[in-house]
N, C-alpha and C positions, 0 to 999 in steps of 0.2 A: 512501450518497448524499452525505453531509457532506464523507466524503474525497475524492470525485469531482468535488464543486464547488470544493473548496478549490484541486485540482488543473487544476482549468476556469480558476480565474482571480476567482472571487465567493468574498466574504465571509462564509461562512452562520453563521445563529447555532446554539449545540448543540443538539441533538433535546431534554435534560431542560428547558432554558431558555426553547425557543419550545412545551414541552407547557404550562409553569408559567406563560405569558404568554396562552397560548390560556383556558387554564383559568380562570385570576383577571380578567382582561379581558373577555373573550367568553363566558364560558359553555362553552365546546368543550371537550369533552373524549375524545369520541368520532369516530373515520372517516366520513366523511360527510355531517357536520355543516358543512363549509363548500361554502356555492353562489359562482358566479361575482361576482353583484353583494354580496358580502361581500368581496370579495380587495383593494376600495382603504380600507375603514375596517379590515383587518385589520393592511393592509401600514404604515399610520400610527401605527397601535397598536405593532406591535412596532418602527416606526424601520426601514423597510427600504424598499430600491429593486425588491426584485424578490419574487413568493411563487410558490413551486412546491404542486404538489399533486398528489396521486398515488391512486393505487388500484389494489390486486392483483388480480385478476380470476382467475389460476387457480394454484396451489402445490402440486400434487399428480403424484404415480404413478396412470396412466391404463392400466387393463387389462391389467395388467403387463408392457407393452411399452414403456413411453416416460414420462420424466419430464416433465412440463411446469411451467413458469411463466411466466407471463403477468401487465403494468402495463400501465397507462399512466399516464405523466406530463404537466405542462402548467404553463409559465412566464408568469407573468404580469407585465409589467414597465411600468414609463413614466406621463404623464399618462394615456391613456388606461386601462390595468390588461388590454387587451384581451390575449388568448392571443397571445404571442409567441415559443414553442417548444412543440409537441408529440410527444411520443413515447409512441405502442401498439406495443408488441412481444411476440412468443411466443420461447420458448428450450425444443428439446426435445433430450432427451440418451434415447439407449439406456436402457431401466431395466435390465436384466439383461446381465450381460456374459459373458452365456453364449450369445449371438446366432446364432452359427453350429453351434448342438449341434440334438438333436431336440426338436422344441417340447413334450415332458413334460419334458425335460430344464431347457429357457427355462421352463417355470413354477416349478418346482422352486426352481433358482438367480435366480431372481427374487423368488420368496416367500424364500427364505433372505436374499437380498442387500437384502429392502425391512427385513425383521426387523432386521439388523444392523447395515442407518445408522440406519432411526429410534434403535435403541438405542445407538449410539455418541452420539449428539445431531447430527449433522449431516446431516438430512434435506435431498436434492438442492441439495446443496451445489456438485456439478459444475454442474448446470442452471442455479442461480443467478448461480455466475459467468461460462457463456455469454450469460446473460440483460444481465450488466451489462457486460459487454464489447462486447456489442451498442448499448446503449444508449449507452456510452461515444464511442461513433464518431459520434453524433450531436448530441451536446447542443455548444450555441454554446460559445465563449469569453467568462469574465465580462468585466467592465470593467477588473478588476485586471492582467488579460494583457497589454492595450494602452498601459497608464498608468504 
């Protein structure tokens, strides 16, 4: 998300930077932890014009037929702090790429192929970056774009 804003055109600050500023300021240190009427004493705290905020809703292989992942995010920007970007999206990718074999076969090459990304380390990694391509196509342009 850092590169994609950086690429939007906004300044963001680094994920360790605004953990260690939620953390020692706020108390925050966990997902969930910030509600809406938090986002103008937080966005003061850290010196920023704008705070985003997110949550993963689903990151899994779904009955061995289809990867999902599922956010949504939400931009809060200005004197008001009111929501002034929102994005909910799903992104589902084939989980078995043995799609068109007989369905013992789809299970089969499914439980093989779930066994061998988790264990490479890159669990729905395809799905992720349909998810973020997705979302890519809709977030505004920052301020630095125009300026």
């Amino acid at each position: 998300m850092v590169a994609l804003l950086k690429n939007r055109g906004y300044a963001p600050l680094m994920i360790d930077q605004t953990d260690r500023m939620l953390a020692n300021q706020f108390g925050i240190s966990l997902g969930g932890q910030i509600s809406d009427v938090d986002i103008p004493k937080i966005a003061a705290g850290l010196g920023v014009d704008a705070v985003m905020t997110g949550r993963l809703k689903s990151f899994d292989a779904i009955l061995l037929s289809y990867n999902e992942v599922s956010a949504s995010f939400t931009m809060f920007t200005g004197d008001d702090w009111q929501p002034k970007w929102t994005y909910d999206g799903v992104a589902n990718a084939p989980f078995s790429p043995l799609r068109n074999e007989a369905f013992s076969t789809q299970i089969i090459g499914g439980l093989i192929s779930n066994v061998l990304e988790r264990s490479m380390g890159a669990p729905l990694q395809d799905t992720v970056a349909k998810y973020y391509h997705q979302l890519q196509r809709t977030l505004p342009a920052g301020w630095d774009t125009f300026h």
